[in-house]
N, C-alpha and C positions, 0 to 999 in steps of 0.2 A: 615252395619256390620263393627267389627271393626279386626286387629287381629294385628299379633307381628311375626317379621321374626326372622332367626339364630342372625342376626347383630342387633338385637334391633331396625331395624326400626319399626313404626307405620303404617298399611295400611289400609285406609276408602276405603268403595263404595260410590263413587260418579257420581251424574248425566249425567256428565262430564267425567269420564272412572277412572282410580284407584289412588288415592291420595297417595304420600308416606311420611312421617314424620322422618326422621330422628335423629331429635334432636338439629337442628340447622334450619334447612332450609325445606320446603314445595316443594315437586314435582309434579306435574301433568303428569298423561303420560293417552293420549286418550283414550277412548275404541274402540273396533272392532267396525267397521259399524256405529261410534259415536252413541253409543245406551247405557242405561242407566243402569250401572254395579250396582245389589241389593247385593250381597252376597262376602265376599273374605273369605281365609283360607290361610295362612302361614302356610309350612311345610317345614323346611330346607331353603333351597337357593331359594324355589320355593314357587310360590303364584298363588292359586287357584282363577278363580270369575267365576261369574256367571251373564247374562246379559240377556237381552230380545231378547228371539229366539237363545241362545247359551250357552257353557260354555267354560272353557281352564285354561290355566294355562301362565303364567309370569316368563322368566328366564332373568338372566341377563346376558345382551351380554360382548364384549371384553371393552367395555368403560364404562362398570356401570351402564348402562340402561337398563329398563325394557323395554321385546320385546313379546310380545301375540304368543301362537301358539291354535288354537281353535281344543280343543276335540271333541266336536260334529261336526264339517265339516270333521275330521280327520275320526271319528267313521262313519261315513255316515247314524247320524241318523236323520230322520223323524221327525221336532217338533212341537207339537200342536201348533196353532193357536195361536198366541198374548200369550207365554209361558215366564214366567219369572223366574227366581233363587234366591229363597228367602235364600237361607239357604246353608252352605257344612260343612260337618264334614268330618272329620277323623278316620276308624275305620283298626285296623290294618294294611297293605297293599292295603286296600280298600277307595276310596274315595266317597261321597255319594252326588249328587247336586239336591236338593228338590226345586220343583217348586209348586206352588199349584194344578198339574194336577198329578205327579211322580215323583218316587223317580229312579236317573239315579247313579247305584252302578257301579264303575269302578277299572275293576281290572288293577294296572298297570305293572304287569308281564305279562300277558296272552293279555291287549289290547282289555278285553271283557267289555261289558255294559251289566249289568244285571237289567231291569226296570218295576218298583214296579208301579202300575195303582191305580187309587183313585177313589171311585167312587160318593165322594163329594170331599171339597175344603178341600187339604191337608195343613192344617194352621204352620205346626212346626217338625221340628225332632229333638230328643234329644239322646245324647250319656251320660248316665249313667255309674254310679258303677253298677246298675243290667243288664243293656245294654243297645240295641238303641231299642227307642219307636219314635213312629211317632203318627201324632192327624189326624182325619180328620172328621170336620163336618157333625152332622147328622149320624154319625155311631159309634164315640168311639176314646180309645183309643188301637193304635196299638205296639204289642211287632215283631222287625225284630228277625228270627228264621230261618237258612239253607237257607236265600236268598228269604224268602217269611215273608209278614205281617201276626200275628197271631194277633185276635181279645182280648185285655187284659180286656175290661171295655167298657161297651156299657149306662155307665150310662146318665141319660138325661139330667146329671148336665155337661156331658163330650159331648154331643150330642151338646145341644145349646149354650155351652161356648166354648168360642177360650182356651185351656191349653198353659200358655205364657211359664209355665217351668213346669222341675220335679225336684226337691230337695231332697237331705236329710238333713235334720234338725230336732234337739230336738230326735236324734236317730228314726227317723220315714221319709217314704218315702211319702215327700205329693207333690202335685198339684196346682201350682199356676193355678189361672181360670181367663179371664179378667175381670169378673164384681162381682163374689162372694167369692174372697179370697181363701187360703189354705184350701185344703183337704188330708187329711191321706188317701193314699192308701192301703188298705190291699189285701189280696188274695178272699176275697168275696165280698165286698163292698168297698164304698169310704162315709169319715164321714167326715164332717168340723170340722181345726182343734180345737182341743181345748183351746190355748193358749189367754187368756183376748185380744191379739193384733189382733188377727184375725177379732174380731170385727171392730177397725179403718181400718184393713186393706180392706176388703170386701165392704169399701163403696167407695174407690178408683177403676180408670180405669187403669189398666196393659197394657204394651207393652211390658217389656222386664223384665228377670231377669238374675242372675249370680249366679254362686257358689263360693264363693272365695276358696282361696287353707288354709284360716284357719279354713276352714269350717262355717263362715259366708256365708251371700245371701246380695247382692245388687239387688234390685226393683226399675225397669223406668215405672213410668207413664205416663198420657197421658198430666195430667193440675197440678201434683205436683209434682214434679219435682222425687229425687229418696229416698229409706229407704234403711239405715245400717241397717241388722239382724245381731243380731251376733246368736255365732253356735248353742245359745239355742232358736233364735227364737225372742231374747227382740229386741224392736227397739232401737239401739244404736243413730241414731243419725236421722233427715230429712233436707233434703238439696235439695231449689229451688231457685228461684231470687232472693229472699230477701238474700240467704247465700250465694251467689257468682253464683252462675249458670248461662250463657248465656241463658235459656232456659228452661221452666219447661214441656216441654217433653222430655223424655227420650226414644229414637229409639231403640239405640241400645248399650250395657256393656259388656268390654272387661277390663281383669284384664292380668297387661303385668306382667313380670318377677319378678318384683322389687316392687309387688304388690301394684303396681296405677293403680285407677281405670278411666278408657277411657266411657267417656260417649258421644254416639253421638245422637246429639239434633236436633230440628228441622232445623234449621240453624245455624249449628259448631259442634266444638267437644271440649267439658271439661276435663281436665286431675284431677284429685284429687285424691290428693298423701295425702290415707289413716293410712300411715303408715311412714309418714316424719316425721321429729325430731321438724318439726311447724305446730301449728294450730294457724290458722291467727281468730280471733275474730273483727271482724269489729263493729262499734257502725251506725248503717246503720241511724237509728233517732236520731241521733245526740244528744241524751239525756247524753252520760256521758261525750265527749271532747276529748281533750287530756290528758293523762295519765302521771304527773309528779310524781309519788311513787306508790310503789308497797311493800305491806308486806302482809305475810302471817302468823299469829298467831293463835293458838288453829284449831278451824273449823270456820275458818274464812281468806279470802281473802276480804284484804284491797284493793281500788284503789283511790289516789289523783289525783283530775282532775282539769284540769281550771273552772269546773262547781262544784268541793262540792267533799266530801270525800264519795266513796257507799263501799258496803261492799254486799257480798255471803257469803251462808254459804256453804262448798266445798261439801257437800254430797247433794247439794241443785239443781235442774233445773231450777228453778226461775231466772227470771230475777235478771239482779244486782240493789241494790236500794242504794237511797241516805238517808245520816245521817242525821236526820234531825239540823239545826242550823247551817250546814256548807258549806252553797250555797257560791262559789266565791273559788279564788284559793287557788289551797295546794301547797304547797313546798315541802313537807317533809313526811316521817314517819319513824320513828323508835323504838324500842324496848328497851328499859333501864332496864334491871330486868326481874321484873311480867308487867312495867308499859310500856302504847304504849302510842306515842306523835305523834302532826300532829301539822306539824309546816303551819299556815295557812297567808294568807292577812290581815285576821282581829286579830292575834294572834294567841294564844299558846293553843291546846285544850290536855286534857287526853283523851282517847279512850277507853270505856268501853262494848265491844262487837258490839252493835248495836248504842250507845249511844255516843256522844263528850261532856265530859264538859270541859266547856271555862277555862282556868287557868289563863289567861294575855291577855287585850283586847290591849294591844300593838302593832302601828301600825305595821304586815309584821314581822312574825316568823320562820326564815330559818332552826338552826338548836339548837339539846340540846348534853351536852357533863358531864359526871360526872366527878366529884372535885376528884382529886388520894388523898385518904388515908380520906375522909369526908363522911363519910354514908348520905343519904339523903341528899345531895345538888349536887344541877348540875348548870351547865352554860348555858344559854341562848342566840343566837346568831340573832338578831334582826335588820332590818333597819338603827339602830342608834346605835350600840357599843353590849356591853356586859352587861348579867344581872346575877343575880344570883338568882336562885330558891332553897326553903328548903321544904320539907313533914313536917308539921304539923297533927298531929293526922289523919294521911293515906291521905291527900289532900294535893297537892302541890298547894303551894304560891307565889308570887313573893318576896322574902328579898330585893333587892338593885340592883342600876344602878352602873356599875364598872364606874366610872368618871376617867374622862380623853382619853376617847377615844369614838369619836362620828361615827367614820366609819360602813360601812355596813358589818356585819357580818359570812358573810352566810357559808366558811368553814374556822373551826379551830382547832386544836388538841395540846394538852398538851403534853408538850414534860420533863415537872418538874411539881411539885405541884405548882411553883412558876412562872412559864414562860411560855406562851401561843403562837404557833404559827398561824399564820392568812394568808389567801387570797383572796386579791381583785384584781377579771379580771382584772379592771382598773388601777388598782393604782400601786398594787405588791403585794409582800410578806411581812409582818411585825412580828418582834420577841417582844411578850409584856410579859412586868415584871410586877407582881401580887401582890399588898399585901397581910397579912397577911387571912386579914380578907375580903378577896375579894371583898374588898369597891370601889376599885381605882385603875387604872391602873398607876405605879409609874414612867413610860417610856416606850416610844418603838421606836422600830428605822428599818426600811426600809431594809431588805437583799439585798444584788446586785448581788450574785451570781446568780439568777436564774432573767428571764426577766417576764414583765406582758405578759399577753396573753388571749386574749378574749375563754371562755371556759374552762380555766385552773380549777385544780381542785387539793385540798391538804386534804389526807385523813392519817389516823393510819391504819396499820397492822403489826400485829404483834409485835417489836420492833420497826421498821422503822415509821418514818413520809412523806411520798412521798407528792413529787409535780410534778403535767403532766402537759405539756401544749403543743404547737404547736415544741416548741422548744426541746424536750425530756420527758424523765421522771428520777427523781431527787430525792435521796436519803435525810437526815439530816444526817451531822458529827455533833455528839453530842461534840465533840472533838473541831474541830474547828467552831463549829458556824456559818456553811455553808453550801451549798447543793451541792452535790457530782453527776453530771450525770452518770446512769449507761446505759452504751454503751447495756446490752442485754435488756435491758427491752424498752429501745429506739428505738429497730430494729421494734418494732410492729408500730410503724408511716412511716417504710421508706415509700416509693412507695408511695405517697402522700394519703397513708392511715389514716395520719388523720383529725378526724372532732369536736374531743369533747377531752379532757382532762379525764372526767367522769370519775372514778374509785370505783368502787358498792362493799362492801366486803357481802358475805354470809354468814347465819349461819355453814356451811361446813367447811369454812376458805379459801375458796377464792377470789381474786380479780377479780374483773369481768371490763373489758374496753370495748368499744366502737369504730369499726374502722371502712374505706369504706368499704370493705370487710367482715370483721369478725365481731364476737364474742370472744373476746380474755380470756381464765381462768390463772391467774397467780396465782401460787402456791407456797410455800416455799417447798424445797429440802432438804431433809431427811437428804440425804448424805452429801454436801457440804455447807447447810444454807445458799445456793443459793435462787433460783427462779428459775421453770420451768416455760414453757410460753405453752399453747394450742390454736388451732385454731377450730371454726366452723365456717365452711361458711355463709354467712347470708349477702345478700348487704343492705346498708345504706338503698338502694331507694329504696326497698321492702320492710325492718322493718318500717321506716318512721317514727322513735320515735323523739320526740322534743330534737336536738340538744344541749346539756349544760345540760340536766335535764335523760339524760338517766337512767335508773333503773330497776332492774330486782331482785328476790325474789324468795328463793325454795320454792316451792308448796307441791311436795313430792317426795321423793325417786331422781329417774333421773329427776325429771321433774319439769321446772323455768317458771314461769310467767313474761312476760317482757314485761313493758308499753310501748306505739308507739302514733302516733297523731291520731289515727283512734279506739282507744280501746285497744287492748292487745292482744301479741300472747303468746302460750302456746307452752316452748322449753321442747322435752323429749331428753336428748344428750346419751340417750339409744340407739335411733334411729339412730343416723349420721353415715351416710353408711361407713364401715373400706376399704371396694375397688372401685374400679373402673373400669366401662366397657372397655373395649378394644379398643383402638382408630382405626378410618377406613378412608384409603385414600378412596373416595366415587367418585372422579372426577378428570380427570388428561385436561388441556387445554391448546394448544400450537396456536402461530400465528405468522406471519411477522408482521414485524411494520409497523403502520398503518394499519391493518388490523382486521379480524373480528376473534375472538377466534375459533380452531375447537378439537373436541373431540380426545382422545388419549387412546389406548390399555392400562391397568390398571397392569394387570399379568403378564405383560413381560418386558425384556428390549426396553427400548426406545431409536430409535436410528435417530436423525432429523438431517435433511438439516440444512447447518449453517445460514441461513435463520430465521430458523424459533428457534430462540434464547431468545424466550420471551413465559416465562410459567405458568401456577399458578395452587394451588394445592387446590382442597375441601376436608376437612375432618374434622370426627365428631366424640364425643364421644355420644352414644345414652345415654339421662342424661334428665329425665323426671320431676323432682323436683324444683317445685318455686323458694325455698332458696336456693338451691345448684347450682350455677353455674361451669358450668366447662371451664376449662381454658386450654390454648394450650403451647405449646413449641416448635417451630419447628430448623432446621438448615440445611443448605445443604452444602453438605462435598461435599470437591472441591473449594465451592465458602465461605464461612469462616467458621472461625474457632469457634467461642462462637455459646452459642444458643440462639435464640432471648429471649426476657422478655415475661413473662407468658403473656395473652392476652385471649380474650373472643371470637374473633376474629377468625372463622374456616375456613379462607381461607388465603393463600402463593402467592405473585406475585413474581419473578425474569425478570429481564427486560434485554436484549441485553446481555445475558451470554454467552463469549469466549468459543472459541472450546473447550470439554475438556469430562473427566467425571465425571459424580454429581452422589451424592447417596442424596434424601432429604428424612428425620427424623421427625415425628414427635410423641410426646410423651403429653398425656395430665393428668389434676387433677382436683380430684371434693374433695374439702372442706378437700385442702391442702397434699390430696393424690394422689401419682401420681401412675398413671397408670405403672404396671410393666411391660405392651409389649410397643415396639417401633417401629408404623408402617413406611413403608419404601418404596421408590420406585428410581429404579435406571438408569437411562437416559446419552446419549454423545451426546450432540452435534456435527457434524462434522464440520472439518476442512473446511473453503472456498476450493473451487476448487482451486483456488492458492497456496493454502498450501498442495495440494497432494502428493501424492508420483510421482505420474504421471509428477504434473508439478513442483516440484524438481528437478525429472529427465530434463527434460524441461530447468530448470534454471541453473542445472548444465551445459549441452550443451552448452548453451545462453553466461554463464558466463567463459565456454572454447573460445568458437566462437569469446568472445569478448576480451578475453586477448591475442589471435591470431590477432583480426583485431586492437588491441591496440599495438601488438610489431610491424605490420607491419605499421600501421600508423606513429608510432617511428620513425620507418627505414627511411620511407615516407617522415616522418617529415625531420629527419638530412639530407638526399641526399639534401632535398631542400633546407633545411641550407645552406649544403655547396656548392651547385648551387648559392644558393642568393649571398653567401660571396663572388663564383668567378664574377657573373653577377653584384656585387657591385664594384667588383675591376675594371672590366673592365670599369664600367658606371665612374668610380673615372680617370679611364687612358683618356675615351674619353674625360670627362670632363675638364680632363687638358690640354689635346690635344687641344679642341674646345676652354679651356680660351686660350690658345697661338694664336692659330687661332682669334680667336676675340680682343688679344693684339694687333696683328698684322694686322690687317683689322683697330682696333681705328686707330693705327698708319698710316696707308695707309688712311684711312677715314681722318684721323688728315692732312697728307699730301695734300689729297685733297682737303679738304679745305680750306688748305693755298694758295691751287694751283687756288681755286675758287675765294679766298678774292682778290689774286694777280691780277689775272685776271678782277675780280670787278673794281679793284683800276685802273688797265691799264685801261678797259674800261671807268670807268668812269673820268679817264685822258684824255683820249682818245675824251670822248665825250666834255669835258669842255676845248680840245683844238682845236678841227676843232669847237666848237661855238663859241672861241675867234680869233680862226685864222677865222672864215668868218665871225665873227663883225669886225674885222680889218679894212679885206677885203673892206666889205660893208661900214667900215666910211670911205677909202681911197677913193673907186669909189664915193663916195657922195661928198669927195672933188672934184674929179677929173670933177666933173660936174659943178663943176662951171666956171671954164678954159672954157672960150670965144669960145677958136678955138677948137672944140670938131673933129675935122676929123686928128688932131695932138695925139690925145690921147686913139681916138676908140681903138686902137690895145691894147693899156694898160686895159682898158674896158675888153675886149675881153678874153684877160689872164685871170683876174681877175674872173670874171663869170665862166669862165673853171677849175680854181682854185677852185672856192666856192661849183659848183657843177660835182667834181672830184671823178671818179666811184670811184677810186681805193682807195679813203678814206673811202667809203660807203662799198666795201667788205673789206675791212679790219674791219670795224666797227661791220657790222653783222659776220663776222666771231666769233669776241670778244664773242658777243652778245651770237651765238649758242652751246658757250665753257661754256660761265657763264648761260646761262635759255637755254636748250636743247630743252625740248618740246613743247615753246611756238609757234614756228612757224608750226611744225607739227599739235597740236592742233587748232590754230587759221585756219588755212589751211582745216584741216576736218571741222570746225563747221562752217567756209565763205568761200569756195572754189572759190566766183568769186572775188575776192580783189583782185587789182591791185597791182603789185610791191609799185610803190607810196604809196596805201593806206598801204598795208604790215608796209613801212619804219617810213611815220605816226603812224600807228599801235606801232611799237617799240617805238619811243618816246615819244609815251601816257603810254607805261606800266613804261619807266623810269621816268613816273609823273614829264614831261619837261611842263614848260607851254607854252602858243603859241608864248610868245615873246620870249621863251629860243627857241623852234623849227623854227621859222621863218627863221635863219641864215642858220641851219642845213640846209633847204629846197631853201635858197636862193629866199623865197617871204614873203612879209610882215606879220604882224603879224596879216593883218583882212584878207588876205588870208587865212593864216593858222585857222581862224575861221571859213571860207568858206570850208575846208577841210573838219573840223570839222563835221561840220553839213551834210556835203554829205556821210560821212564815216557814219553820224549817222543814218543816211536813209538805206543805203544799210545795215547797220548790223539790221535795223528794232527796233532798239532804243528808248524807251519810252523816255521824253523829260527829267523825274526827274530822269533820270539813269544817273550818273558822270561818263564819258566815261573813265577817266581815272583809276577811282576804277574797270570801268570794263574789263578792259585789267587787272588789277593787281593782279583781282581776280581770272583770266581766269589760 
């Protein structure tokens, strides 16, 4: 079953729990006990279903979600065995849910169940203009009456047949039956109806019907898909696979508001929108093509295709057929007069109801134009230049090739008897000068005001000569000899709306173009000999007409025939809906970043953690129609100021939005009307906890606390300052103190070792005169040895030796010594404590690096004693042999 809520949503029973349709997006929401929901009913904000072993009802919670509460658990009733809800109606305050065992009537003021027992298989309930009847096998049919079944018709047409519906139609209350068609109900009997279609009808299988609200019936079958009645009963139309239907059974028909009809199928649900401003005509066998012209003359609908020129007759049901002779492409068709032309590939034909005769087998004939102010002759627009055609006794002929111009032709318009204007996608515009006798083209020269443009298109209306292309649409100044862009007729390509240049004039008097979007009708202006501009919705990629060749053609009254690559749709602009549904915020989602989205209260203010600062918005306009798309606006006050560009698009992100408060807007349109409510929803983000009041408070303390421990720091600061400057002064006084102190030490230092060198110099006077005073010595006594009588001389001997080795020279010497090197003897003392005086003395004149024949005198023994010394001094100090005894005193 199918049904329609307050807000236009769409709600199926499905296996799977209850479908909702919106108009943009498909919901699922489970059923109880995941059990298989047969029945729904929309009533208000609330949606009735019915399921296996239950029934209840669907409200929507604070986030927009449907949430189940079960009447029969509520009720505490009893339910047969493997019981299921085929059916619910609605009858005043009363709700009825039929299952094939009873009917369970609920009242919902009082909370009572009043329930109706079958004593075969209760197949159907139906609420009527005469009231509610119920069916039930093997017994009849039943009329409800004070809360009980009263027996209406026990006939055995009503016995063994399932009754799919009760109708009124053709002013008579009949019976749909599933295997024998309509029956007229009367008050004593039941007759089959009478109408010739009851026949086709009765040899079909029924599942379901409808009454529509113009008093028509819609019929689902089992294996043909469904029948239009209209309200007398004719079949207006049949519709299965082959006409678009997913499906040629028909379960179950629901007619929504806006009277489209919802059909659900064995698997899916078709919407067919009976009553839209298009009927799409597909060429399913591909027998007629694509559709490059469209004209309607007398009773007759022309169509040029890439396969041949066919033709209907408009009061006709018959297929459309082709003329015979004019298999291969058409270009063209149009209407001169009395006379119709089909500008084709293989030439130029005249058009005689059912019939094409050939006028010009000239390769490739695009268009024909009549000669201003010459009856019977027109211009020919060809492959290769320009011709000129005359009527001859009622048949036109070809007269002459215009020479001097061999271009392709395909649109031109006379803007003088004498001046032809031209354009080619490729090349451009060109202005061509005529002679007299339209033999010749005498010049022509290339316009530059307006640019080439693949698709481009130059047509006459009215006084004007226009040219559209990608780059605007463009007037003729007859004046100046150039094309004029006019800015409002220009605005219908903004928004990269265009795809074709095309511009179709009708017999009405208007201009008809071609856009992504639309269908645009431009008109002239009563009042200012302006232009008005009109919109009907219609996208590119739904019409799907052959780009550069678009074409469209009054039919009758409101209603245009307009070719596509698929065959032809049929525009009634009677039909284009003047409002539009109400737009519904349907879904509100908030999250932290990087994180999972979660559902948000819909009906209230919204008030989040600054956190969670990242939000986005569902909503819809419920908009059921193929061609009519609708389109959105949104903007959120607070976060800016414009509103965004229209968009198809039913959902808003905002991402990391600052603390603050938002109101978000949106407002939508269907086929350039906008919707006069402005749904709304209004939300604050809060401030981070740093930003509170609390911790202001907080920051203001902080920022006291801290301009307190900043003056005392200050204070802190300069004491130490001027500690540092006095602790600098003094370091600057000792300093000068300790340079005087240490002038005065160099000086005394300087003094002493003047006192040092002095001493050096004595000593070393010292030493270089007791070694020349005992060389002397020593060379006197060596004379003195030679003197014969040595017992004369012993005593001078004797001096002299007492001389040489004379203490008092020796402490005098080392006194020198302990004045000038202080702690050699100290040190040598610690590190050889058994060293003899002698060796000590030795010691001293190895450190003055004396050699042994400078120490020999000193000692008063020769100098290989003094070797001898040597080497025993070099034992007891324990002496390697390659150790130079005197480096090591000097090192010591």
């Amino acid at each position: 079953m199918l049904t329609q809520s307050e807000s236009g949503s769409i709600y199926a029973a499905n296996n799977k729990g209850l479908v909702e349709f919106n108009g943009s997006q498909w919901t699922l929401y489970p059923s109880p006990n995941e059990t298989i929901i047969r029945s729904v009913l929309a009533d208000g904000s609330r949606v009735y279903s019915g399921h296996y072993m239950g029934f209840g009802f669907w409200n929507r919670n604070q986030y927009g979600n449907l949430e189940y509460s079960s009447l029969s658990d509520t009720l505490d009733i009893e339910m047969i065995e493997d019981e299921h809800f085929w059916n619910i109606i609605k009858v005043e305050e009363y709700v009825l849910f039929q299952s094939l065992d009873r009917i369970y009537i609920w009242d919902e003021a009082s909370m009572n169940v009043n329930i109706i027992e079958a004593n075969g298989v209760l197949t159907n309930v139906f609420d009527t203009s005469l009231g509610v009847f119920y069916h039930v096998l093997n017994e009849g049919l039943f009329k409800l009456e004070n809360g009980q079944g009263v027996l209406v018709n026990n006939d055995i047409v009503f016995q063994e047949n399932r009754i799919i519906g009760l109708l009124d139609m053709d002013n008579k209350f009949l019976a749909l039956t599933e295997r024998q068609g309509f029956y007229e109900i009367s008050e004593e009997e039941i007759i089959p109806w009478g109408r010739q279609e009851n026949q086709e009808l009765s040899l079909k299988r029924w599942y379901s019907a409808l009454q529509l609200a113009n008093g028509g019936v819609i019929l689902g079958s089992v294996s043909s898909g469904i029948y239009h009645l209209g309200p007398q009963g004719n079949i207006v139309y049949q519709l299965d696979r082959t006409g678009g239907l997913a499906n040629n059974t028909a379960l179950a028909l629901f007619e929504d508001r806006d009277a489209n009809i919802w059909v659900g199928l064995d698997n899916g649900i078709d919407c067919i929108n009976i009553e839209a401003p298009f009927r799409n005509f597909i060429d399913q066998d591909g027998n007629l093509g694509t559709t490059y012209a469209t004209l309607v003359s007398g009773n007759y609908l022309y169509l040029g295709t890439n396969q041949g020129l066919f033709y209907r007759m408009l009061d006709s049901k018959e297929p459309i057929k082709l003329i015979p002779g004019t298999s291969g492409q058409v270009w063209k068709l149009q209407q001169v007069g009395d006379d119709i032309f089909c500008g084709h590939d293989l030439g130029l034909f005249q058009v005689i109801e059912d019939q094409a005769v050939p006028i010009t087998t000239l390769s490739g004939a695009w268009n024909v134009k009549e000669i201003p102010g010459r009856e019977k002759e027109l211009v020919l627009g060809t492959y290769n230049g320009l011709y000129r055609l005359t009527q001859v006794d009622q048949q036109w002929i070809l007269a002459n090739k215009m020479a001097g111009f061999d271009i392709s032709s395909k649109y031109f318009e006379f803007v003088s008897p004498s001046q032809i204007l031209l354009s080619h996608e490729y090349k451009g515009v060109y202005r061509l000068n005529l002679s007299e006798e339209y033999d010749q083209i005498l010049n022509f020269e290339r316009l530059t005001s307006v640019d080439k443009s693949a698709n481009s298109c130059l047509v006459g209306f009215g006084n004007d000569v226009i040219y559209a292309s990608r780059y605007g649409i463009f007037l003729y100044d007859k004046n100046s000899g150039d094309f004029i862009k006019d800015d409002d007729l220009s605005s219908i390509f903004a928004d990269e709306q265009y795809i074709s240049g095309s511009l179709v004039p009708d017999v009405n008097g208007n201009l008809w173009s071609f856009t992504k979007d639309y269908f645009i009708t431009i008109s002239s202006s009563q009042m200012d000999g302006g232009y008005t501009i009109s919109k009907i919705s219609a996208p590119q990629s739904l019409r799907n007409e052959m780009e550069g060749y678009e074409n469209i053609a009054l039919l009758s009254g409101t209603e245009y025939v307009v070719g596509t690559s698929t065959g032809y749709l049929i525009m009634d602009t009677a039909h284009v809906p003047k409002t539009v549904e109400a737009v519904n915020i349907h879904a509100i989602n908030i999250k932290e970043l990087d994180k999972e989205f979660a559902a948000v209260v819909i009906d209230s203010l919204g008030v989040f953690k600054s956190k969670f600062n990242n939000i986005s918005f569902d909503f819809n306009t419920p908009n059921y129609q193929k061609f009519l798309k609708a389109q959105y606006q949104y903007r959120l006050d607070g976060w800016q100021d414009n509103w965004s560009p229209w968009s198809e698009e039913s959902g808003a992100t905002f991402e990391n939005l600052p603390s603050g408060r938002y109101t978000f807007m949106v407002k939508s349109r269907i086929n350039n009307q906008v919707s006069e409510d402005v749904a709304s929803y209004e939300f604050i983000i809060q401030d981070h906890w740093f930003r509170s009041p609390m911790a202001l408070t907080i920051y203001a303390l902080l920022m006291i606390g801290i301009l307190v421990g900043i003056n005392l720091l200050y204070r802190r600061y300069y004491q130490l300052q001027r500690q540092r400057i006095v602790n600098r002064t003094q370091r600057e006084l000792k300093l000068q103190e300790l340079a005087s102190q240490q002038q005065i030490m160099e000086l005394t230092n300087e003094k002493l070792q003047n006192d040092i060198e002095s001493r050096n110099r004595e000593l070393a006077m010292s030493t270089m005169n007791m070694i020349s005073k005992n060389n002397a010595l020593n060379t006197i006594k060596n004379e003195l040895f030679k003197i014969k009588s040595l017992e004369e001389i012993t005593p001078v001997i004797q001096h002299i030796d007492n001389t040489i080795s004379n203490e008092d020279d020796w402490k005098m010497f080392e006194e020198a010594f302990n004045y000038a090197d202080t702690n050699f003897f100290k040190k040598l003392k610690d590190k050889h404590p058994d060293l003899t005086p002698n060796d000590l003395r030795l010691c001293v004149y190895l450190r003055l690096n004396l050699s042994s024949k400078e120490i020999a005198p000193l000692l008063n023994i020769s100098p290989r004693s003094v070797e001898i010394k040597r080497y025993r001094l070099r034992k007891k100090l324990n002496l390697d042999s390659k150790v130079n005894l005197n480096e090591y005193f000097i090192d010591l």
